[in-house]
C-alpha positions in Angstrom: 19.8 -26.4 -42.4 17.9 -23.2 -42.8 15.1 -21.8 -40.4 12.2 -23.0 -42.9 12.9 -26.7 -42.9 14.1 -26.5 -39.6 10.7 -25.4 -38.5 9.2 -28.2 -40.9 10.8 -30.4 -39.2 10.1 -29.5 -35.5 6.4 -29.0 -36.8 6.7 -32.9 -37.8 8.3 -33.8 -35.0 5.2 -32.3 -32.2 2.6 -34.0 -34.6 4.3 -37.2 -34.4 5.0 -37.6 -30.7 1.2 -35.9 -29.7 -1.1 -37.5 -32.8 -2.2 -34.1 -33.4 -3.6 -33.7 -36.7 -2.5 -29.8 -36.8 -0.5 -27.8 -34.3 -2.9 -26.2 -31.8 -4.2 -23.0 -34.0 -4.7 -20.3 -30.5 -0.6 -21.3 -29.9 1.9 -18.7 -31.2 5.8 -19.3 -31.8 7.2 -17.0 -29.5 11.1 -17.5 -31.0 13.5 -19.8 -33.0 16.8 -19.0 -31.8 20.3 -20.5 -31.6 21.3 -22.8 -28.4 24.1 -25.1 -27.0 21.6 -28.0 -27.6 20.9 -27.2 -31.3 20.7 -24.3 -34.5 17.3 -23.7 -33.7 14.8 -24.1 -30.8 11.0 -23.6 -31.7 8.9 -22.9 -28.9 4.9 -22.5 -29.3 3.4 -21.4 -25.9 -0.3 -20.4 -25.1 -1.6 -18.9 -21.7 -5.2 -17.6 -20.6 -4.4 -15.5 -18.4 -7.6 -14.3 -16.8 -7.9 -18.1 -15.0 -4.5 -19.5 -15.6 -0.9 -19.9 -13.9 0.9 -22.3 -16.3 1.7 -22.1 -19.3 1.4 -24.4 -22.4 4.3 -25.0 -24.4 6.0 -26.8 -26.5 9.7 -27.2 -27.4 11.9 -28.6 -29.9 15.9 -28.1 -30.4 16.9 -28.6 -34.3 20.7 -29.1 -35.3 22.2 -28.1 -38.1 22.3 -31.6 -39.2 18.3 -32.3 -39.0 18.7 -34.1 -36.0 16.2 -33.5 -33.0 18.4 -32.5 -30.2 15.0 -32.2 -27.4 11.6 -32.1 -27.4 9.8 -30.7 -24.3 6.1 -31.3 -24.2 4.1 -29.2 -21.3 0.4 -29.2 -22.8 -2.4 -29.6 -20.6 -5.3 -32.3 -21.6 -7.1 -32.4 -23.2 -5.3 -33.0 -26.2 -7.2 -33.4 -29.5 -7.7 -35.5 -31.0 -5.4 -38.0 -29.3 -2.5 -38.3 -27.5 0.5 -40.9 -28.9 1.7 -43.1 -25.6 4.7 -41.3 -25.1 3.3 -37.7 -24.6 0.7 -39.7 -22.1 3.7 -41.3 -20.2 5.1 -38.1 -20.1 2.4 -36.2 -19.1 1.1 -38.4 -16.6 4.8 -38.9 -14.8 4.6 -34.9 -14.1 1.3 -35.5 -12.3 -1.4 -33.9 -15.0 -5.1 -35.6 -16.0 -5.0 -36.9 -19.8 -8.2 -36.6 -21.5 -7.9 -38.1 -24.6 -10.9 -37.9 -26.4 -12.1 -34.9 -28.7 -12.0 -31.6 -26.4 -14.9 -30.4 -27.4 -16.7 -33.7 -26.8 -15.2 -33.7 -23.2 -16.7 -30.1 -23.0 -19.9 -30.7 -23.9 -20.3 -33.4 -21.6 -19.1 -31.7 -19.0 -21.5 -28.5 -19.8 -24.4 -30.8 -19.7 -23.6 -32.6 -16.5 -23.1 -29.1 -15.2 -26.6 -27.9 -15.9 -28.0 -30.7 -14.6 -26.4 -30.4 -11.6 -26.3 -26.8 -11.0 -29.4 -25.6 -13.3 -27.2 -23.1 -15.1 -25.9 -23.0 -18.6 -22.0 -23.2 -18.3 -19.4 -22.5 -21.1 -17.2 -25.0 -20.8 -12.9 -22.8 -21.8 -10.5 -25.7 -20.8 -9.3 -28.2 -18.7 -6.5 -26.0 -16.5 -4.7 -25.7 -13.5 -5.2 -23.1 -11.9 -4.0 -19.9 -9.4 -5.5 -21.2 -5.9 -5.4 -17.3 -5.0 -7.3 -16.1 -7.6 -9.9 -18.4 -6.7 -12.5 -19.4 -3.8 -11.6 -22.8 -4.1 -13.8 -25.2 -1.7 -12.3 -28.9 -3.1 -8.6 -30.3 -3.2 -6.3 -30.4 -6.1 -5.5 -28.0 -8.8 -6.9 -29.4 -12.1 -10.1 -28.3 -12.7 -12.9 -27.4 -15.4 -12.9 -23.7 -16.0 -16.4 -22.3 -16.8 -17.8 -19.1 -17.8 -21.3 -18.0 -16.4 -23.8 -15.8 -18.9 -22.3 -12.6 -16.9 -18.7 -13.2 -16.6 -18.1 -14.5 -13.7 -15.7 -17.7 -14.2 -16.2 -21.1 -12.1 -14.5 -24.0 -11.5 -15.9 -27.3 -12.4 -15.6 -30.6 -11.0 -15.5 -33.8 -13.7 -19.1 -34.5 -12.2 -20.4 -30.8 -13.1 -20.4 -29.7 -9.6 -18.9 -25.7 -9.2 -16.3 -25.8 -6.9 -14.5 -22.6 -6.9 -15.1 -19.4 -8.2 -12.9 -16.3 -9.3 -12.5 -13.6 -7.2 -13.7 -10.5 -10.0 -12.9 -6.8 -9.1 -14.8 -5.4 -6.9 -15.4 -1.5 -6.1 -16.6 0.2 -2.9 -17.6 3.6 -1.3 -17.7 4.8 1.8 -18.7 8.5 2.0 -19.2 11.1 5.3 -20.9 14.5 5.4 -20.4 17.4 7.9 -21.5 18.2 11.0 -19.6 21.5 11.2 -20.8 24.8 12.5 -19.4 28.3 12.1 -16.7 27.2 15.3 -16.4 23.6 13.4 -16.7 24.0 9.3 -14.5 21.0 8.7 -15.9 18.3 11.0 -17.8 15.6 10.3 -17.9 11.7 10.7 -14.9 10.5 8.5 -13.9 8.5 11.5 -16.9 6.6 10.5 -16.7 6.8 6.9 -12.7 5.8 7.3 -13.8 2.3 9.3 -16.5 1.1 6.7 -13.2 1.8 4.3 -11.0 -0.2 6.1 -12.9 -3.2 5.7 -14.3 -2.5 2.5 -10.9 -2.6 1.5 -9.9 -5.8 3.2 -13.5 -7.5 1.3 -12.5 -5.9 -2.4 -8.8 -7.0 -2.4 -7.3 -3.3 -3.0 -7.1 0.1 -1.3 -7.3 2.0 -4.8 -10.9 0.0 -5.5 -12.6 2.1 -2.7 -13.4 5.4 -3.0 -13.6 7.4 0.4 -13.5 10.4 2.4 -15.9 13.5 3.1 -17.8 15.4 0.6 -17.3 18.3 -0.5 -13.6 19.9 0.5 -16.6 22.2 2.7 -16.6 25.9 4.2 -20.4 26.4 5.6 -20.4 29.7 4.0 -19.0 29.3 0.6 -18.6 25.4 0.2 -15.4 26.3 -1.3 -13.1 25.9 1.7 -10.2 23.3 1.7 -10.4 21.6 5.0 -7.5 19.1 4.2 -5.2 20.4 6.6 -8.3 21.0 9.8 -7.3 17.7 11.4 -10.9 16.2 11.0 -9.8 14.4 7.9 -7.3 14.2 5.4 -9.2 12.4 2.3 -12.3 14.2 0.3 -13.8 13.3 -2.7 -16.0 14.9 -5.2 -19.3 14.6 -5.9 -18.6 13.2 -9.3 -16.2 11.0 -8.0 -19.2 9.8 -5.3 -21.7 9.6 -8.7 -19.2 7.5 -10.6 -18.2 5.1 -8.0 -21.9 4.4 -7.6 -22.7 3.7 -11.1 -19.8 1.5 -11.5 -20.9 -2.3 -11.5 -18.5 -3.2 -9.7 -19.4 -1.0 -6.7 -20.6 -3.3 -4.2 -20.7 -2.0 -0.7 -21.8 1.4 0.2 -21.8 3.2 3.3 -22.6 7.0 3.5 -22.7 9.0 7.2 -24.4 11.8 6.8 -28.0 13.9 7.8 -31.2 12.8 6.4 -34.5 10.6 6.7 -36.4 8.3 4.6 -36.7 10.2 1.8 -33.1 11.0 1.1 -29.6 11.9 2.6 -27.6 15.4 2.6 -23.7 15.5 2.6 -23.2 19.3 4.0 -24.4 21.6 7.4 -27.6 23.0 7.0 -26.5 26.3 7.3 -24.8 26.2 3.9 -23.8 24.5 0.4 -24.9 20.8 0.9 -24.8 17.5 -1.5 -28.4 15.9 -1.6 -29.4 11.8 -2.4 -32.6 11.0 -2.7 -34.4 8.4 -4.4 -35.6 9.3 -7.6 -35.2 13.0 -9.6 -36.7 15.9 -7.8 -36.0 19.9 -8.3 -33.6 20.2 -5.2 -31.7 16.9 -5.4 -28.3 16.3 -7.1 -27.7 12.3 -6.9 -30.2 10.3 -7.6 -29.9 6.5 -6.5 -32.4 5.7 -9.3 -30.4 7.6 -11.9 -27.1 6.1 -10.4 -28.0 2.1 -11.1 -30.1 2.6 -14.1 -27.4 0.8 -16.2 -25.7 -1.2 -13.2 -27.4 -4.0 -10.7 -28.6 -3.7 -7.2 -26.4 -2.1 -4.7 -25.5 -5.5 -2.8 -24.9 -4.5 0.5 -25.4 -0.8 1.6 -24.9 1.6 5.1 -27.4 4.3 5.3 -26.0 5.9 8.2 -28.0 8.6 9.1 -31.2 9.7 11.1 -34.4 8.4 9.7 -33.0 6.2 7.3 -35.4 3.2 8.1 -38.2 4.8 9.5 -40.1 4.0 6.2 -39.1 1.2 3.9 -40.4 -0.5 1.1 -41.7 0.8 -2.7 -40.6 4.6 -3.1 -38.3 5.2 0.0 -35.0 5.8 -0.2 -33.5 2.3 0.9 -35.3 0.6 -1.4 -34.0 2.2 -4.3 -30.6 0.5 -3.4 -32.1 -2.4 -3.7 -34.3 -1.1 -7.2 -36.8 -2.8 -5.0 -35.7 -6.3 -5.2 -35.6 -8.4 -1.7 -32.7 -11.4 -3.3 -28.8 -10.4 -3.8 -29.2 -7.0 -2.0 -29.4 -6.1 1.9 -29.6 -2.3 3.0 -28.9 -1.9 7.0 -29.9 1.7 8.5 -30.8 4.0 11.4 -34.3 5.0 12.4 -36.0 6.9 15.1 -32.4 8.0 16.0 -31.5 8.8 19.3 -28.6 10.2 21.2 -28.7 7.1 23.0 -28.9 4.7 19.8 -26.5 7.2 17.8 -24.4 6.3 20.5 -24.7 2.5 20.7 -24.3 2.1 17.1 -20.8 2.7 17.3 -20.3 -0.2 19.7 -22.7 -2.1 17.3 -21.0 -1.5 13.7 -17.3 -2.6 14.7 -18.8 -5.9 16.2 -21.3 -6.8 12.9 -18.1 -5.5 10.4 -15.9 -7.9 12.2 -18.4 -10.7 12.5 -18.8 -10.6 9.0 -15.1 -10.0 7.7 -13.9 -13.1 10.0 -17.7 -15.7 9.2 -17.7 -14.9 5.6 -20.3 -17.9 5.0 -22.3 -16.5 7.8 -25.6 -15.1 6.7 -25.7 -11.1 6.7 -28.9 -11.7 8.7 -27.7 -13.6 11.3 -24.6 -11.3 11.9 -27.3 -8.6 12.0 -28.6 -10.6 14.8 -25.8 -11.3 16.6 -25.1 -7.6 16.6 -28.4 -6.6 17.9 -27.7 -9.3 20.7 -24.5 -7.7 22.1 -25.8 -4.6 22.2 -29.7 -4.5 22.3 -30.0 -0.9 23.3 -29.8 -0.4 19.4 -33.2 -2.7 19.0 -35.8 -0.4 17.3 -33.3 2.0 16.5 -32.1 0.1 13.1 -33.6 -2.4 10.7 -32.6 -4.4 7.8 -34.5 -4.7 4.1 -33.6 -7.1 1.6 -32.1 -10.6 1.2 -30.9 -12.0 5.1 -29.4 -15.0 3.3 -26.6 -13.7 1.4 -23.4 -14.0 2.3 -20.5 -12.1 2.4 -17.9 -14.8 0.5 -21.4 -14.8 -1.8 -21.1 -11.1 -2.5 -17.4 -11.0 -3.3 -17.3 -14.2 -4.9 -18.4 -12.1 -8.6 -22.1 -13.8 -9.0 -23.6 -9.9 -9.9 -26.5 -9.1 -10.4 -28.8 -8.7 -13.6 -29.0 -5.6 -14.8 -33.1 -5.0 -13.9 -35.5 -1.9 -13.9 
């Protein structure tokens, strides 16, 4: 038998044992090779493999004599446009839900259920099961509904429309700290600080290359040329276009910056010399501008401003609210104000215990760890403030729900 009308008559073979009116068209025959258990084995596989861990195939051993040797059927429902009882047998002996009406039927009801219950419009991929680490899953089993939300983020769906998990997207972070240094001191600065907000940053985006960290610039007081890598103050800098293009990433969703400044901006350098300046929106003197950096991006969704003054005047054209472009839901901006030596001094009892508080209640409300925080150590009362949403959550932040893109 040649490899033509062996193929012919695996082809056959699938469509009779599944009722398939046509081999599934998104499949592809990966080989058809020889083996002990016939001329020719055909396999057709498929695999999505964004939300996936299995993979679909199916198998069929050919002799050189026409005769079927084996057929192995691993095809997750639903199966269109229905299934014969011996595939069902099969598949239900192995553990896997059968649908067996039309797929896309099946998916329509299931997207309409799901706006009913949810109030969003859900594309309704497959019926799959799925990589329990790659998701945030919050019911039991691992068969579920995979949806797709209008910005990308993928959800699980229960049969009744209900999202039960959702995938755990990329995430990017920065964590930046300017200098303190003086003529005795050009290399030192707050990186301790800055290395901290990293380390859980890192823990919350899943991956140490995703956060981008250090001091800024490699900084001699004089010139602003000077590499300090070797001063023992710190041992990672980054550059301010590596700062700008972490912070117009979409991705980027914590920030944290240490560094001199007041409500109207920040400033990565000593006053004696070269410096890096934020502010708000474009001015004459001003390198970064927040405004500039999430023109094309959403809100910042939960950002540091560590440094003196930060907070002493919020709202509509102040520097913490153009992390949040001004919006008060899906973005929270924490900072200093009316800085003391004293409060400068209690915050760093106060930041370990609200990182930690998060990190370990990551359905807690960012508000309430807030709070707490203030609680332990109320010296730092009136010397920081929060702006923006008190509700979200941390699990709600990495979870991939993003933000629209707004003006």
């Amino acid at each position: 038998m040649n490899l033509e009308d062996a193929r012919e008559l695996a082809e056959r073979e699938i469509l009779a044992r599944t009722g398939w009116s046509s081999l599934p068209h998104d499949a592809v025959l990966t080989h058809a090779y020889h083996s002990r258990r016939g001329r020719y084995v055909f396999q057709w596989r498929r695999k999505t493999d964004l939300y996936s861990s299995e993979v679909d195939r199916l198998l069929v051993w050919v002799r050189d004599d026409g005769s079927i040797e084996k057929v192995e059927i691993s095809w997750f429902a639903p199966l269109e446009p229905a299934i014969s009882e011996n595939v069902e047998r099969i598949l239900r002996s192995r553990g896997y839900t059968v649908a067996t009406a039309p797929a896309q039927a099946i998916k329509e009801a299931v997207r309409k259920r799901a706006y009913k219950v949810t109030g969003k419009d859900i594309e309704v991929l497959e019926w799959r099961r799925i990589l329990r680490k790659a998701w945030i899953v919050e019911a039991t089993g691992n068969e579920f509904w995979v949806g797709k939300l209008s910005d990308d983020t993928y959800v699980l769906l229960s049969p009744d429309g209900e999202i039960v998990g959702w995938m755990i997207l990329p995430a990017r972070a920065v964590s930046v700290s300017g200098f303190f240094g003086s003529e005795e001191q050009v290399c030192a600065g707050w990186c301790y600080l800055a290395g901290d907000f990293r380390s859980y940053f890192e823990r919350w985006v899943g991956s140490s290359e995703a956060v981008v960290w250090g001091m800024c610039p490699k900084y001699d007081y004089k010139t602003g040329t000077e590499d300090c890598t070797d001063s023992g103050y710190c041992e990672s800098y980054i550059s301010s276009s590596d700062f700008e293009n972490a912070i117009k990433d979409h991705k980027c969703k914590f920030y944290a910056c240490i560094a001199h400044g007041n409500y109207e901006g920040a400033w990565l350098g000593n006053e004696q010399g070269t410096q890096i300046d934020i502010c708000p929106v474009s001015t004459e003197w001003c390198e970064l501008v927040v405004e500039s950096l999430l023109a094309d991006r959403g809100r910042m969704r939960l950002a540091f401003l560590v440094h003196c003054g930060a907070m002493d005047i919020t709202g509509e054209n102040t520097f913490e609210c153009a992390f949040r472009k001004c919006h008060c839901e899906k973005t929270t901006v924490i900072g200093l104000k009316k800085t003391t030596d004293i409060s400068w001094s209690v915050f760093h009892s106060w930041y370990p215990a609200f990182l930690k508080d998060l990190d370990e209640n990551r359905d807690k409300k960012i508000g309430d760890a807030y709070d707490d925080a203030c609680d332990l150590y109320p010296a730092i009362i009136g010397h920081i403030d929060i702006t923006g949403d008190r509700d979200q959550t941390l699990r709600d932040i990495i979870q991939g729900d993003f933000c629209e893109i707004t003006g």
